[in-house]
N, C-alpha and C positions, 0 to 999 in steps of 0.2 A: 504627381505620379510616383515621385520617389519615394514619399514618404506612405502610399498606399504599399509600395514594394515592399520596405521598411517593415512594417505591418505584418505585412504575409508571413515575410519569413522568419520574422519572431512565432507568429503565432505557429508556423511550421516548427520551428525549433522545438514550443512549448510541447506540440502532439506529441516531439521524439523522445522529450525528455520523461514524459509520462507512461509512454511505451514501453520505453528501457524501462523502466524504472519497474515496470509490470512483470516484465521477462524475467528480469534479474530474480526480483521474488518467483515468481511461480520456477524458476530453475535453481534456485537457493545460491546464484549469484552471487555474493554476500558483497565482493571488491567491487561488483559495478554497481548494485545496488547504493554504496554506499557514494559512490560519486555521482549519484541524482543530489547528495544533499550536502546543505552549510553541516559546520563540527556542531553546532549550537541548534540545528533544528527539531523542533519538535511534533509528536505525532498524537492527535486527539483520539482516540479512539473511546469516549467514555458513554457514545450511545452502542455501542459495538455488544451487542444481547447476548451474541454467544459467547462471547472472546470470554477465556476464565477470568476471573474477577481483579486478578492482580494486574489484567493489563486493561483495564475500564477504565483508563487515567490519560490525562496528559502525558508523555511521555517525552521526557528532554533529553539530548545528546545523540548523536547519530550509534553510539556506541551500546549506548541504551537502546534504542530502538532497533538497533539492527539484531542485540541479543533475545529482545522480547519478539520478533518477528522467526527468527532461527526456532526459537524452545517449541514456537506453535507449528511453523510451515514445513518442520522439517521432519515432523513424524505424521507425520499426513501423506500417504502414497504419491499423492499427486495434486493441485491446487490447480484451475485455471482463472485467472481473474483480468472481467472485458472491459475497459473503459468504455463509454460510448458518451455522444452526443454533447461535445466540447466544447465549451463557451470562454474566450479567453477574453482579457480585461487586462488590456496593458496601459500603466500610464507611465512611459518615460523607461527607465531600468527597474522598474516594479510591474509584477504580473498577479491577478489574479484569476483563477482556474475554477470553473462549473463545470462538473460531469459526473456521468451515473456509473456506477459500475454492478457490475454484474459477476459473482465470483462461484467456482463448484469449488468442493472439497472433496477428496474422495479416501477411503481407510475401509480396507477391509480386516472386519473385526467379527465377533461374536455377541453385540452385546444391541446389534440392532441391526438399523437402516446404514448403510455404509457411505452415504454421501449428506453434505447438508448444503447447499446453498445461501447465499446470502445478498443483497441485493441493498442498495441504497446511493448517496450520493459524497460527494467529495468533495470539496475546493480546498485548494493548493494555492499558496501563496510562494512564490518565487520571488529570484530578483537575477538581475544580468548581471555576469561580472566577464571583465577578460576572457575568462576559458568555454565564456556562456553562461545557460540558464542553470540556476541550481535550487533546491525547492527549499525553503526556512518552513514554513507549516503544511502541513498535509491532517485534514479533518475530514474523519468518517461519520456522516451522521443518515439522520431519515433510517436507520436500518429498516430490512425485513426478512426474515428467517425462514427456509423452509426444508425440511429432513428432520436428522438426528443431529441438534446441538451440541449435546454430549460428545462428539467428536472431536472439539477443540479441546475439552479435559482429557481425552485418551492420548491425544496426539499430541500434550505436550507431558503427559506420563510415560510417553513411549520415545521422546525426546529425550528426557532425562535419563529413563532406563538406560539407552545407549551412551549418553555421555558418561554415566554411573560404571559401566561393564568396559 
């Protein structure tokens, strides 16, 4: 029984940490977002079809990843993005994470459709430590795209604009 306990509330932990970790991005977060993750973890994002091309890479360093998430999320009106359907795989103080997500975009612009969606799957490789769980890889793959792609290039032209001015 205890260790069915045990179980649970890791895997509960796992839900919270991937939740924050959601918010934090979709509200540009940036402090809590960055305490989902080790100093050293990395972000695959290299089947990611619309993301502009410079971020189609493995991405290392939470400092890294946090600046290539800011340049994109934060000239975008708005972003909501849904985990669902969580499969977690713990062995010991190491986790591994299955889930879909499901993500809008929204920019109102002139140059089209003002929303794109984006749709695929995740696994998240964590580990426990003292303060809890914290994510070392997070991989986006299986994409599927549906709107105006072109919105991840305006939204991080319009990222830069304001950092620029």
């Amino acid at each position: 029984m205890a260790d069915s306990l045990k179980e649970l509330l890791d895997k509960r932990a796992l839900d919270e940490l991937i939740f924050q970790t959601m918010h934090a991005l979709d509200t540009c977060d940036w402090p809590a977002y960055r305490a989902s993750f080790v100093e050293d973890a990395a972000f695959d994002f290299r089947e990611h079809g619309a993301a502009p091309p410079q971020a189609r890479q493995v991405v290392s360093g939470i400092d890294t990843i946090i600046a290539l998430q800011k340049s994109v999320i934060e000239g975008f009106d708005t972003a909501q993005h849904h985990v669902t359907n969580i499969v977690h795989s713990i062995d010991g103080d190491d986790a591994v994470t299955d889930c879909n997500l499901y993500a809008e975009h929204f920019l109102n612009n002139d140059r089209g459709d003002r929303s794109v969606s984006v749709g695929g799957r995740y696994q998240i490789t964590s580990r426990r430590y003292a303060g809890g769980w914290k994510v070392h890889r997070w991989r986006f793959y299986k994409p599927w795209i549906r709107g105006n792609p072109m919105l991840y290039q305006l939204a991080v032209e319009i990222t830069s604009a304001r950092e620029a001015g």
